[in-house]
C-alpha positions in Angstrom: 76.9 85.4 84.4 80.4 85.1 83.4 83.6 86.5 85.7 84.7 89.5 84.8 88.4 89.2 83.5 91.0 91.1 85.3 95.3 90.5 85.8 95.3 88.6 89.6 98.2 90.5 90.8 96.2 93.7 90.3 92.9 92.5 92.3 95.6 92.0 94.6 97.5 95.1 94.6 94.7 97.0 95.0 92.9 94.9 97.4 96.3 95.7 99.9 96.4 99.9 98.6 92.8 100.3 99.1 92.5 98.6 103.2 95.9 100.2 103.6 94.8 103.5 103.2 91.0 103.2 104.1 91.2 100.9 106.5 88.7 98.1 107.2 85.7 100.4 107.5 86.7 102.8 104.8 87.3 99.9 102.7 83.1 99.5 101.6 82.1 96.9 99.0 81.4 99.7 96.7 85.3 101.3 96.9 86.7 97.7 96.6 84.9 97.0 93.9 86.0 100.2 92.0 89.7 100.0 93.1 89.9 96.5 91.6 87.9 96.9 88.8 85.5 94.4 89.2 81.7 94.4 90.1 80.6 93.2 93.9 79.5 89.9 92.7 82.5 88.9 90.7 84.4 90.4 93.8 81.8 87.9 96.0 82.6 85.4 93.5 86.3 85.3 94.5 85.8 86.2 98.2 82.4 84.1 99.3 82.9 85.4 102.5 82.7 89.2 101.2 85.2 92.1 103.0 86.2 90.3 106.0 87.9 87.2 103.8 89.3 90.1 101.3 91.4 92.2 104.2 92.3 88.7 105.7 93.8 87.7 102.0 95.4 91.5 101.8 97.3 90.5 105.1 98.1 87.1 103.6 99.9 89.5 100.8 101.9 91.8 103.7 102.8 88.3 105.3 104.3 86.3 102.5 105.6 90.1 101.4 107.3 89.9 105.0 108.5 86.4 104.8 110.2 86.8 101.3 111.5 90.3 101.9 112.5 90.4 105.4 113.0 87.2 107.1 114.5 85.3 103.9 117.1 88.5 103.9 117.6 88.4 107.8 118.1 84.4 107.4 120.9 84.8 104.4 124.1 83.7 106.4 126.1 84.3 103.2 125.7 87.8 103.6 127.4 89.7 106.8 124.7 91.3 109.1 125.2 94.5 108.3 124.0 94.0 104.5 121.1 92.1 105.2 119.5 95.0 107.4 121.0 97.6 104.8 119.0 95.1 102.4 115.7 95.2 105.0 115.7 98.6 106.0 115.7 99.6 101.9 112.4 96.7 101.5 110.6 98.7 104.4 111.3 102.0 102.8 110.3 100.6 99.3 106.9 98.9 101.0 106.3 102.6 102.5 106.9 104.3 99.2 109.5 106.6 101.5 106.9 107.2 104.3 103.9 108.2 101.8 101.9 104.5 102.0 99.9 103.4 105.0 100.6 100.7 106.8 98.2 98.0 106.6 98.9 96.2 109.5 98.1 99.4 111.6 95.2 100.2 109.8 93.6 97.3 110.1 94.6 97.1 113.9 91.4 100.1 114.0 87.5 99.5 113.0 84.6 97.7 114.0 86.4 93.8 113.0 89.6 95.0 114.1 89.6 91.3 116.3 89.2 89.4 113.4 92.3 90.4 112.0 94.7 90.7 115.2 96.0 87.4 115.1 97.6 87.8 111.7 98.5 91.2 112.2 100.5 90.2 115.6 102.3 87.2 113.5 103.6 89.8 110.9 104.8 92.1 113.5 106.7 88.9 115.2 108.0 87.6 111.8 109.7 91.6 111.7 110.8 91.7 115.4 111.9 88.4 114.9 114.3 89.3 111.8 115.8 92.0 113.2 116.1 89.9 116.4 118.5 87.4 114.3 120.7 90.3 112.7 121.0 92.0 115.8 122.5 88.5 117.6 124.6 88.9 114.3 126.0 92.1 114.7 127.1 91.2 118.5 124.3 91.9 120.7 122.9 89.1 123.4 120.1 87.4 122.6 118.5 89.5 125.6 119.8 92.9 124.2 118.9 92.1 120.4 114.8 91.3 121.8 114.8 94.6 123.8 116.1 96.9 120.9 114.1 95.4 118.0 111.1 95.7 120.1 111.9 99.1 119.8 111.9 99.2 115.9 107.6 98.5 115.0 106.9 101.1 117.4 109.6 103.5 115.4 108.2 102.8 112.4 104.9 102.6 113.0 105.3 106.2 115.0 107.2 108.1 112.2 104.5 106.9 109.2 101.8 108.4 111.2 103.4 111.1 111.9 104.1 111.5 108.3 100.8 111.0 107.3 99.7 113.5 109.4 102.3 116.0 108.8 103.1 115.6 105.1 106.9 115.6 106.7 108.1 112.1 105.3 111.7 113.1 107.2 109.8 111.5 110.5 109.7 107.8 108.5 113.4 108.3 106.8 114.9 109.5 110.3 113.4 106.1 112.0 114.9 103.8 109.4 118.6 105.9 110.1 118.3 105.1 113.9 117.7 101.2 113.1 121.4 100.5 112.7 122.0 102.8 116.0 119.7 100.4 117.8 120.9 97.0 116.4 124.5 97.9 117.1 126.7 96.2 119.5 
């Protein structure tokens, strides 16, 4: 039986969309294999180990998404602190479509193989406490005083999409990323 021919980047795409808003039980073989447009076997064909291996690879995506967008910005000593977390705060609103998207992380954080995944899940919320960590120190806060107040920024975030979602009101997401700078500064 030959592969069925699809663009990567779509699998991909969709793979992330369809356990971000579904979640890891939501997510069945049958709904993956529609969202991506491929049949379960050519989806079994890329992902042996079925639905488990497929949300692990979607949280691969949101981790290299993370380390490119986020941490490479909050690294980038060439530009002052305050443009870098302009430049992250506008990645996080793009990633959440303005409040309307999921998160995957916290959707996969729910469900019966919720373990499996909280590892990976816990790295990527590091990788973003740990950016705004280093333009926090950058914009004048101790290292003590820039831990405490990005720890404050996932919950935020996290809070306000729910809230959204739940609400329809997408001014809950867009208020938390106006009080990031209030939190970061010195």
């Amino acid at each position: 039986m030959r592969t069925q021919k699809v663009d990567p980047e779509n699998v991909d795409m969709k793979l992330f969309e369809t356990f971000s808003e579904l979640g890891y039980d939501g997510a069945s073989m049958e709904v993956l294999a529609q969202a991506t447009g491929l049949k379960k076997a050519s989806l079994y064909h890329r992902f042996p180990d079925g639905k488990r291996e497929m949300a692990q690879y979607a949280l691969s995506i949101v981790e290299g998404w993370i380390l490119q967008n986020i941490v490479s910005v909050s690294a980038n000593k060439n530009l002052k602190p305050e443009s870098r977390l302009k430049k992250v705060i506008a990645a996080i609103d793009e990633l959440y479509n303005g409040g309307e998207n999921n998160c995957l992380l916290r959707t996969l954080t729910v469900g019966t193989d919720a373990n499996a995944f909280k590892e990976k899940v816990s790295n990527c919320f590091n990788l973003l406490a740990d950016a705004f960590i280093d333009i926090a120190i950058d914009m004048g806060l101790s290292p003590k005083a820039a831990k405490q107040q990005a720890k404050l920024i996932t919950p935020l975030i996290q809070g306000s999409l729910v809230l959204a979602g739940a609400t329809g009101d997408k001014s809950y997401f867009k208020n938390s990323l106006a009080q990031i700078p209030e939190l970061l500064a010195a």
